[in-house]
LODOSE-387184 format. One line per 4 residues: number of its first residue (from 1); their letters; for each residue x, y, z of N, C-alpha, C. Coordinates in Angstrom, 2 decimals. Each point is the difference from the previous one (the first is absolute). Layout:
// LODOSE-387184
NUM = a = X Y Z X Y Z X Y Z; ...;
This chain:
// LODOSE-387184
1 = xxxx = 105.27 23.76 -8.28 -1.38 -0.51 0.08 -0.12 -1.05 1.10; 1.37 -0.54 0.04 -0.57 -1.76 0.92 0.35 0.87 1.34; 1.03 1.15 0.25 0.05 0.48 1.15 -1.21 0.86 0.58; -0.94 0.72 -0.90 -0.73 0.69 0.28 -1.41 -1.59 0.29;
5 = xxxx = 0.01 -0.17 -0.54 -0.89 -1.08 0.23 0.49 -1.02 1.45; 0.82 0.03 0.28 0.28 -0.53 1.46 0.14 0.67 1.14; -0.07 1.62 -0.57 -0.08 1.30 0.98 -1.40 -0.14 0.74; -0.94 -0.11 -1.13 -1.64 -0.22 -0.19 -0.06 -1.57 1.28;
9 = xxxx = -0.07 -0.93 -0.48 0.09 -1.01 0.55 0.38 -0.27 1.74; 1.05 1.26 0.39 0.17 -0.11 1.09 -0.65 1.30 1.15; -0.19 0.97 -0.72 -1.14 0.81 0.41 -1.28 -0.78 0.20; -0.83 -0.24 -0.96 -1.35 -0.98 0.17 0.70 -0.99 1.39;
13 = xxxx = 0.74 -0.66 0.06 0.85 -1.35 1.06 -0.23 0.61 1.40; 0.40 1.65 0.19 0.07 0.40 1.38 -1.45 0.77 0.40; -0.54 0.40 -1.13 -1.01 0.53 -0.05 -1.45 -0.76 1.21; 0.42 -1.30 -0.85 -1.05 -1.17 0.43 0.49 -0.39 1.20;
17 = xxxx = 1.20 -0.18 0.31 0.43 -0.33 0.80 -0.46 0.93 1.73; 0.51 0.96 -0.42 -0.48 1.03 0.89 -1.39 0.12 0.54; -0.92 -0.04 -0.97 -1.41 -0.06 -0.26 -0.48 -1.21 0.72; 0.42 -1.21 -0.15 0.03 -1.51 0.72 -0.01 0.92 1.63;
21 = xxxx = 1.22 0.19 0.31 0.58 0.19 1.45 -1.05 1.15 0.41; -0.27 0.95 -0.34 -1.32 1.33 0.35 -1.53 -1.44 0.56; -0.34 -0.66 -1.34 -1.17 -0.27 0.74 0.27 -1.01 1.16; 1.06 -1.05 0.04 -0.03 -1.19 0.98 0.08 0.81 1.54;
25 = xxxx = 0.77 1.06 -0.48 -0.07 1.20 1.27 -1.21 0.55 1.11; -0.78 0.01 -1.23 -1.26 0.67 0.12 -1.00 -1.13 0.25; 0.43 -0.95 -0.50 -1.22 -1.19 0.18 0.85 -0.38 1.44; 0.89 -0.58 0.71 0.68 0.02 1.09 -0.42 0.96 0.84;
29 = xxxx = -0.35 1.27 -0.05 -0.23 1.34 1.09 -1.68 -0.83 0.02; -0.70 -0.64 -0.76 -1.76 -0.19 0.05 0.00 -1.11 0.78; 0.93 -0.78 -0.38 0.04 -1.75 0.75 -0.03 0.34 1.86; 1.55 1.03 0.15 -0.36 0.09 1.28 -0.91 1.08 0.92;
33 = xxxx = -0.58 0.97 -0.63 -1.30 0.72 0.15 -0.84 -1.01 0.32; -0.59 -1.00 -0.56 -0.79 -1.06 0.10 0.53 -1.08 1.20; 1.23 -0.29 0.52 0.24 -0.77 0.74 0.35 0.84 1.11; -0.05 1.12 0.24 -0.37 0.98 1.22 -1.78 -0.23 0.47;
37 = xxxx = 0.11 0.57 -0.85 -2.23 0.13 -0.08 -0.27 -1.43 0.68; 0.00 -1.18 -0.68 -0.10 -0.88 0.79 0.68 -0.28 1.42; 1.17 0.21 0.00 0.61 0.28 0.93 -1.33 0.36 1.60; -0.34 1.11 -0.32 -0.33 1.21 0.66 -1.83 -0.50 0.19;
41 = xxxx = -0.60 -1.10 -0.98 -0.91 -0.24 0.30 -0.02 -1.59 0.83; 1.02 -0.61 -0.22 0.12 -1.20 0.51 0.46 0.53 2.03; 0.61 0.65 -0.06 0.32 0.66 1.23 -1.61 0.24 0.62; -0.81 0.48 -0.40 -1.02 1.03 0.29 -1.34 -1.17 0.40;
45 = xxxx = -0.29 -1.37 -0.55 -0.50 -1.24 -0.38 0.37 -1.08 1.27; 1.27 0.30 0.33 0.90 -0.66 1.20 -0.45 0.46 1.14; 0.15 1.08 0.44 -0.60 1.46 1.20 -1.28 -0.23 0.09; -1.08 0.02 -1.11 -1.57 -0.22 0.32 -0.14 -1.54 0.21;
49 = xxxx = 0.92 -0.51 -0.36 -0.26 -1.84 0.59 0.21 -0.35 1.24; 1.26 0.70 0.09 0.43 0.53 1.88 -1.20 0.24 0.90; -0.71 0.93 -0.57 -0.80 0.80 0.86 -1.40 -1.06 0.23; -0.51 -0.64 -0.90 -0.69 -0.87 0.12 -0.02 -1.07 1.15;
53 = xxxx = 1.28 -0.93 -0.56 0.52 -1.17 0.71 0.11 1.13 1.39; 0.44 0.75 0.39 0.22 0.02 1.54 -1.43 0.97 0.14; -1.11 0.25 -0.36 -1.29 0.45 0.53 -0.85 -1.35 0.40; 0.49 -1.30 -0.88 -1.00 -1.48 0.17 0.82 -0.44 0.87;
57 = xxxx = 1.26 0.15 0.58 1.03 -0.29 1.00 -0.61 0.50 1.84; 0.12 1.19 -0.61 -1.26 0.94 1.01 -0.96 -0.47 0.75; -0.98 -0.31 -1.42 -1.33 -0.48 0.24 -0.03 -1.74 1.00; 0.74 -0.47 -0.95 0.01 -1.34 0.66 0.63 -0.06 1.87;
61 = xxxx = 1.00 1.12 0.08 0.80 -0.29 1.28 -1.47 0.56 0.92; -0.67 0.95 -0.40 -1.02 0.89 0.98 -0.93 -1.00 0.43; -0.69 -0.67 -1.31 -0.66 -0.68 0.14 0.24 -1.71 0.95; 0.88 -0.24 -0.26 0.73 -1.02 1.23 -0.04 0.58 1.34;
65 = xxxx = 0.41 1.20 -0.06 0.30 0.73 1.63 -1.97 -0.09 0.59; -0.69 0.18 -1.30 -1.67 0.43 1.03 0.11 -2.06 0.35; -0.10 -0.61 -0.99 -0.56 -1.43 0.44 1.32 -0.55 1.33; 1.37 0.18 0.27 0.81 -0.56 1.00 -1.09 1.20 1.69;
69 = xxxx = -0.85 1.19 -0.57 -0.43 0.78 1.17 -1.43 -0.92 -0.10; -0.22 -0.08 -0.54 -1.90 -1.00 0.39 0.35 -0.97 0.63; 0.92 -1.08 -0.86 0.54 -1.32 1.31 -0.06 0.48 1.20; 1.13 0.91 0.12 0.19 1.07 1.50 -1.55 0.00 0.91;
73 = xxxx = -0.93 0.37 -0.72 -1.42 0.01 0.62 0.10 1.88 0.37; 0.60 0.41 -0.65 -0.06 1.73 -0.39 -1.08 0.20 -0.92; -0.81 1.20 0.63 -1.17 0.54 -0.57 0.08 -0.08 -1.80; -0.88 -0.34 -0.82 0.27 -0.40 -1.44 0.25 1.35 -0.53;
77 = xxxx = -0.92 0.74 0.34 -0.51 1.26 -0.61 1.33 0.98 0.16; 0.82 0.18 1.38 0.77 0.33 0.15 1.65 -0.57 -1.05; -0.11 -1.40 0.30 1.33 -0.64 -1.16 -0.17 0.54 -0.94; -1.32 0.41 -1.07 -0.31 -0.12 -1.29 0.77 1.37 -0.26;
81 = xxxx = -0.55 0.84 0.99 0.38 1.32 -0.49 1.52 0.37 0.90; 0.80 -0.56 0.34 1.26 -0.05 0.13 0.62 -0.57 -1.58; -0.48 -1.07 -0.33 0.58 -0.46 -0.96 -0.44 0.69 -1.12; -0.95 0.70 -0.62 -0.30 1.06 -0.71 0.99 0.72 0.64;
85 = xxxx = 0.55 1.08 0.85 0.60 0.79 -0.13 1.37 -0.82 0.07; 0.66 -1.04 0.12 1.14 -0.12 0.01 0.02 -0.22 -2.03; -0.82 -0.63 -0.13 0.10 -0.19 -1.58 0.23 1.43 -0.96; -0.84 0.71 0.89 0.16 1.29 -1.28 1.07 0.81 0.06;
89 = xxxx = 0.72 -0.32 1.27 1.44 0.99 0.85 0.91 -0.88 -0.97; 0.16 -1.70 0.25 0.96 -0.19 -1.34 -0.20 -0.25 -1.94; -1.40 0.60 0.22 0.27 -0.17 -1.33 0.28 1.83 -0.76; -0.13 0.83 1.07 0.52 1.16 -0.12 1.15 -0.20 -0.01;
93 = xxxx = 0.84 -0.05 1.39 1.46 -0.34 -0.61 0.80 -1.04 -1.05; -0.83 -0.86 -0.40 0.62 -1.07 -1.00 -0.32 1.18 -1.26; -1.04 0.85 -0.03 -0.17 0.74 -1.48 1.05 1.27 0.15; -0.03 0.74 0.79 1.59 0.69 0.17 1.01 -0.71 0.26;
97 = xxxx = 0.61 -0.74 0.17 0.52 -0.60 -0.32 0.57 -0.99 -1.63; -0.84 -0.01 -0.77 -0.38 -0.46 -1.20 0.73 1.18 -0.85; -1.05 0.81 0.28 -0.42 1.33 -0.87 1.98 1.07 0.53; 0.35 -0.35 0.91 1.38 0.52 0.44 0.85 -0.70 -1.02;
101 = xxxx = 0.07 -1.39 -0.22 1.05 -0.93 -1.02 -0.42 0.67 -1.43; -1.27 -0.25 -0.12 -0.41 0.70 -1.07 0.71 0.97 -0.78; -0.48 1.17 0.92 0.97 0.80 -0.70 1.24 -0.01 -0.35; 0.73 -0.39 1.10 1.57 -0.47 -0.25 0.44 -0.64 -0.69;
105 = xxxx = -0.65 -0.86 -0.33 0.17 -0.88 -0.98 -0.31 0.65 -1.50; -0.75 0.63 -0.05 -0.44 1.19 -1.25 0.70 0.68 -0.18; 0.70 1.23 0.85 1.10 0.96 0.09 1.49 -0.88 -0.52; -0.05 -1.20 0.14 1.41 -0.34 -0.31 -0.28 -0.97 -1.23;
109 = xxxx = -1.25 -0.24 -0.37 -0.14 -0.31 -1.66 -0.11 1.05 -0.67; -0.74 0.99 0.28 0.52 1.23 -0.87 0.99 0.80 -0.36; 1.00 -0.19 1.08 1.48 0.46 0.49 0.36 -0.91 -1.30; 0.39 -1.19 0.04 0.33 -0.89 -0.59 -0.28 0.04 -1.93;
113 = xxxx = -1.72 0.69 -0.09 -0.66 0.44 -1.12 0.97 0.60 -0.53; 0.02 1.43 0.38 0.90 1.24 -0.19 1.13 -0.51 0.01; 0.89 -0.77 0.41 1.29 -0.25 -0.24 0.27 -0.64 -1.32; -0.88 -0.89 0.11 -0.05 -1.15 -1.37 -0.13 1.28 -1.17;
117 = xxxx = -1.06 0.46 0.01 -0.12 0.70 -1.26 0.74 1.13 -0.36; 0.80 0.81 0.99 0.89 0.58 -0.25 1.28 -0.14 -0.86; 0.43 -1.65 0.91 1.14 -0.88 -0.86 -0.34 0.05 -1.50; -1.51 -0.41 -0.30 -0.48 -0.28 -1.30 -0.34 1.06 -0.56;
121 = xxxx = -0.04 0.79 0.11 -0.01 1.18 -0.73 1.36 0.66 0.33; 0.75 -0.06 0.17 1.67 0.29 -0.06 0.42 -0.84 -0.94; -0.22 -1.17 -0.16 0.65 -0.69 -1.16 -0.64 0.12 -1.41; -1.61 0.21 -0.11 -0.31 0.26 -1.07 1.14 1.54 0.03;
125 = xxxx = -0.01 0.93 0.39 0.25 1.37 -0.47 1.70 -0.26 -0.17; 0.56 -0.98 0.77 1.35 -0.37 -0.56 0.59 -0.65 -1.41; -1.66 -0.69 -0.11 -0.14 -0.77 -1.30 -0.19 1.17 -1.27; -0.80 1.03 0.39 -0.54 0.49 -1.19 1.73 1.12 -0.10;
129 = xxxx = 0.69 0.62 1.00 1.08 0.39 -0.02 0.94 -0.52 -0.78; -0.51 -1.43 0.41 1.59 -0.82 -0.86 -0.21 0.08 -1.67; -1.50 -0.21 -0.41 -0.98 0.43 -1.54 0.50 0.77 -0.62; 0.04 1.26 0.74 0.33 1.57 -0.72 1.48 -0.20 -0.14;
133 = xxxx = 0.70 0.03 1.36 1.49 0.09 -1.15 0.49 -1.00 -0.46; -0.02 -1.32 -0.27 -0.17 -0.98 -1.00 -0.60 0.72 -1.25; -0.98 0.31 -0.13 -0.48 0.91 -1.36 1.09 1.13 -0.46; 0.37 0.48 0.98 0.52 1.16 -0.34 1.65 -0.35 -0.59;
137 = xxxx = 0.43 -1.19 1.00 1.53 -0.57 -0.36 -0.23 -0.22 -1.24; -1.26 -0.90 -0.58 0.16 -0.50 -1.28 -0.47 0.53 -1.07; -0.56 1.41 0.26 -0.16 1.48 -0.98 1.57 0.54 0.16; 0.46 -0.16 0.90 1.97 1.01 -0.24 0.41 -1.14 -0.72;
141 = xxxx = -0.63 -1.60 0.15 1.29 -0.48 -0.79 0.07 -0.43 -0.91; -1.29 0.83 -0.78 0.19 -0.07 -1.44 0.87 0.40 -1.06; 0.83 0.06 -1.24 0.97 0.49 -0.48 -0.85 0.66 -1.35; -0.01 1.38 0.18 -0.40 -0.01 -1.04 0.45 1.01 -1.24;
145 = xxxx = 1.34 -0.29 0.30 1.19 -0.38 -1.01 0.04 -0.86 -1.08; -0.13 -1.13 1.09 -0.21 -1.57 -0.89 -1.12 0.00 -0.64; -1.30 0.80 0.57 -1.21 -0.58 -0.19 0.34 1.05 -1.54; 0.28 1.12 -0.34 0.57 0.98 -0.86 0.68 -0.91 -1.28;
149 = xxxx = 0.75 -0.49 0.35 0.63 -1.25 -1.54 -0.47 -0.01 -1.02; -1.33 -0.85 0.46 -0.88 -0.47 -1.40 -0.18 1.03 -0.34; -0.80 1.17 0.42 -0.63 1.52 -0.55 1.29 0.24 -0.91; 1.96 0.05 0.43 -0.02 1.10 -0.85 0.67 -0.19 -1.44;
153 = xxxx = -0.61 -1.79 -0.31 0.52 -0.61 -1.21 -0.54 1.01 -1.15; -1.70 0.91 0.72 -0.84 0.52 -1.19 0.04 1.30 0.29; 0.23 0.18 1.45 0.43 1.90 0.54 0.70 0.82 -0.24; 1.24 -0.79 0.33 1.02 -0.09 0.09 0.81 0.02 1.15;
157 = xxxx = 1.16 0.35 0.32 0.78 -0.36 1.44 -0.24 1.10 0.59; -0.58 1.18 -0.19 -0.37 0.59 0.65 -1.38 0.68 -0.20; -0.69 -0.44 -0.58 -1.56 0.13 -0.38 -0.25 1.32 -0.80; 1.08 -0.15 -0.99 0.07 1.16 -0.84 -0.90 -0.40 -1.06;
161 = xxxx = -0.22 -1.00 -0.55 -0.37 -0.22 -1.84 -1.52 -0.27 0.43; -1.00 0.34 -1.53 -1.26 -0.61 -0.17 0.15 -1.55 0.21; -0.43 -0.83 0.65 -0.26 -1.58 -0.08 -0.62 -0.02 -1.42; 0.28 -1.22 -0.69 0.07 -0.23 -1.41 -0.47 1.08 -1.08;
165 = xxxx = 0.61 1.11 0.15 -0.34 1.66 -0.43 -1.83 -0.14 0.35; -0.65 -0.04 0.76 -1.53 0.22 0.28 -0.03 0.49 1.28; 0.82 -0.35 1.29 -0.36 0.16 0.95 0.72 1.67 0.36; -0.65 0.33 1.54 0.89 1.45 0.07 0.92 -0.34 0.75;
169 = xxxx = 1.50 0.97 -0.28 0.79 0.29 0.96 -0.66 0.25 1.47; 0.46 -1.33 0.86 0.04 0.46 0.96 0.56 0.64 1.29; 1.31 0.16 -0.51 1.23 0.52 0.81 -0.54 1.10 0.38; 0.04 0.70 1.11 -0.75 1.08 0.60 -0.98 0.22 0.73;
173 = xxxx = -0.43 -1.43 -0.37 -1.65 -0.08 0.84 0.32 -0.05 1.57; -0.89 0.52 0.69 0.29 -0.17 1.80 -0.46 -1.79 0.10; 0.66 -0.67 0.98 -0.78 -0.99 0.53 -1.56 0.05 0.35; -0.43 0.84 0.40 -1.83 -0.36 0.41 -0.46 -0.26 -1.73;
177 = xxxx = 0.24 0.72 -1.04 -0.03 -0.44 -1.27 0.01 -1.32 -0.51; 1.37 -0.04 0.14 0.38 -1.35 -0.45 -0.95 -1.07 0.87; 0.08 -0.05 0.79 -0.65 -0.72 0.81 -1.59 -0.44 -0.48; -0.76 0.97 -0.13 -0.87 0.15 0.05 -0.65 -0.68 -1.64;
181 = xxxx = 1.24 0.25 -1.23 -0.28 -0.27 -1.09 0.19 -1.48 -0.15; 1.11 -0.52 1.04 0.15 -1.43 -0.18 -1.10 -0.78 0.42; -0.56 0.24 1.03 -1.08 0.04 0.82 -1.33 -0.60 -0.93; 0.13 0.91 -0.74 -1.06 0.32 -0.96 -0.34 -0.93 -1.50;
185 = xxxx = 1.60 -0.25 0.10 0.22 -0.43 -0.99 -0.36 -1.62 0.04; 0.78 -0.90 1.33 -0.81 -0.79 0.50 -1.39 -0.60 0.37; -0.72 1.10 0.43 -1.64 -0.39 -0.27 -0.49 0.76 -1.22; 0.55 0.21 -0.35 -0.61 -0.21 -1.78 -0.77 1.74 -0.07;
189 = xxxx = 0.32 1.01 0.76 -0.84 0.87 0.06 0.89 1.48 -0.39; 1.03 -0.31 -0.45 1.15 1.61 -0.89 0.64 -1.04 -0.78; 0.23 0.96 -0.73 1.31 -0.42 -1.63 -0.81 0.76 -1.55; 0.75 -0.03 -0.38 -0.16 0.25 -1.56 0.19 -0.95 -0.91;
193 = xxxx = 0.94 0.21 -1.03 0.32 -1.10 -1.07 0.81 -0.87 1.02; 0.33 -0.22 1.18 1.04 -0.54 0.45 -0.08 -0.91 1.08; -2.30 0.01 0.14 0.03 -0.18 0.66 -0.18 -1.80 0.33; -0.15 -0.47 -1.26 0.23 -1.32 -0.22 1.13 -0.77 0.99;
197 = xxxx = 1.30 1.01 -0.76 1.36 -0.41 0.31 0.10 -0.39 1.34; -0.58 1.34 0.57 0.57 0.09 1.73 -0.77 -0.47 0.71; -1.08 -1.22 -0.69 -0.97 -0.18 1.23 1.01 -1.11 0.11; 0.98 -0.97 -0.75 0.12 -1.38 -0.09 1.49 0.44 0.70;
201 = xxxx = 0.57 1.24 0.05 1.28 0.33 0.70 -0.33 -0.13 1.38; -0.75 0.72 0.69 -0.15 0.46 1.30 -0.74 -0.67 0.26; -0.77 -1.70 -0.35 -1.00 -0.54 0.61 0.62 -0.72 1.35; 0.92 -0.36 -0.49 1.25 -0.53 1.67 0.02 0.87 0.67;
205 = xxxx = 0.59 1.14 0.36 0.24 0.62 0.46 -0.96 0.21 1.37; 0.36 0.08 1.11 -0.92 0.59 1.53 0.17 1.44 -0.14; -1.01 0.06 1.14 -0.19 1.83 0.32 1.44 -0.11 0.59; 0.67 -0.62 0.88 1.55 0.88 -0.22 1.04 -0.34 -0.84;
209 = xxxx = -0.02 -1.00 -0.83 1.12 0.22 -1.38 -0.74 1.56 -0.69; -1.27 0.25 -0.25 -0.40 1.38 -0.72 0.16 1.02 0.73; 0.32 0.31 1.38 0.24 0.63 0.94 1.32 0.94 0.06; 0.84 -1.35 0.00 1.39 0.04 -0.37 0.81 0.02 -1.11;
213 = xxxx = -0.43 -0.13 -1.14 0.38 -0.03 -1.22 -0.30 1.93 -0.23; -1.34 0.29 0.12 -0.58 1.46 -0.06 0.84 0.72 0.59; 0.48 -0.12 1.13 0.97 1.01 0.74 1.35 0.08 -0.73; 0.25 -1.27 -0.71 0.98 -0.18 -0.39 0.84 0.64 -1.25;
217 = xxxx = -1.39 0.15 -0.72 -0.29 0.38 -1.48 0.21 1.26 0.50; -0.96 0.68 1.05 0.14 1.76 0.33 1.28 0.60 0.26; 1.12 -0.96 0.37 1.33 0.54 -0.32 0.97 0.30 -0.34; -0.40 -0.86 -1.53 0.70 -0.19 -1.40 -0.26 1.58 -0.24;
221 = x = 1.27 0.30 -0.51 0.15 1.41 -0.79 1.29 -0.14 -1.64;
């Protein structure tokens, strides 16, 4: 009983455990999804600030060039529209120019996106990997031999006898049976006269002490 009950105890232990490591995984793959994205908009915020600051950069140098040509005593009309076209020539190139970082700067936060979340979704799927056979180690390493003991004070040692003459022989039964009756017997939903008995037997018991005990029982002859 105290072994089957610490069988229980350490199943539930890895269970959770496992379960812990799946979501921090998964919440980790969202954290850096989110610190890409920003990433990728802070990049994008930088480039249109660029493009600004050197169009008022533009504006201001053009506009100096018409007033150093009026001092000059150069036709006004003529400066104005030199400096109109020198203004709009660099604030074209300051916006390609901009809009060139831009992207680059985008292409290698998204580069960066995709990398991040790859990592993070490799470790969740390493995490949920490590889940399953952790589950599965601690479904093989149930004994359910041992878990068999208590049963065959009323079975017998090989699950030959009625349990307190009421119950049936179960020697013979396949495991999906057995299984299924212990199962049952636990949430309160199969038994007969017996079924009192076996709810307070098998209430310890996990789905793999009943797992393993069932297979166990199926090879008593």
């Amino acid at each position: 009983m105290k072994k089957t009950f610490i069988y229980s105890l350490v199943l539930a232990a890895v269970l959770a455990g496992c379960g812990d490591s799946a979501k921090e995984a998964a919440s980790n793959m969202a954290d850096k999804a989110k610190e890409a994205t920003a990433s990728v908009a802070d990049h994008a915020k930088a480039a249109a600030s660029h493009a600004v600051e050197a169009t008022k950069e533009a504006a201001k140098s053009a506009a100096a060039g018409a007033a150093e040509a009026v001092k000059e005593g150069k036709d006004v009309a003529s400066a104005a529209k030199d400096a109109v076209a020198e203004t709009a020539s660099k604030a074209v190139e300051a916006t390609k120019e901009a809009a060139s970082n831009a992207v680059e700067a985008t292409k290698e936060a998204a580069g960066a996106a995709v990398d991040k979340t790859k990592e993070a979704a490799s470790e969740a799927a390493a995490a949920a990997t490590g889940a399953v056979s952790a589950a599965k180690e601690a479904v093989a390493g149930a004994d359910g031999a041992a878990v068999f003991k208590k049963c065959a004070a009323c079975h017998g040692g090989k699950a030959e006898k009625k349990a307190l003459g009421a119950s049936q022989v179960i020697a013979g039964w396949d495991a999906a049976k057995i299984e299924a009756a212990l199962k049952g017997y636990k949430d309160g939903s199969y038994g007969g006269p017996m079924k009192g008995v076996m709810k307070g037997q098998v209430a310890s018991l996990s789905d793999a002490d009943i797992k393993a005990v069932a297979e166990y029982i199926s090879t008593l002859k």
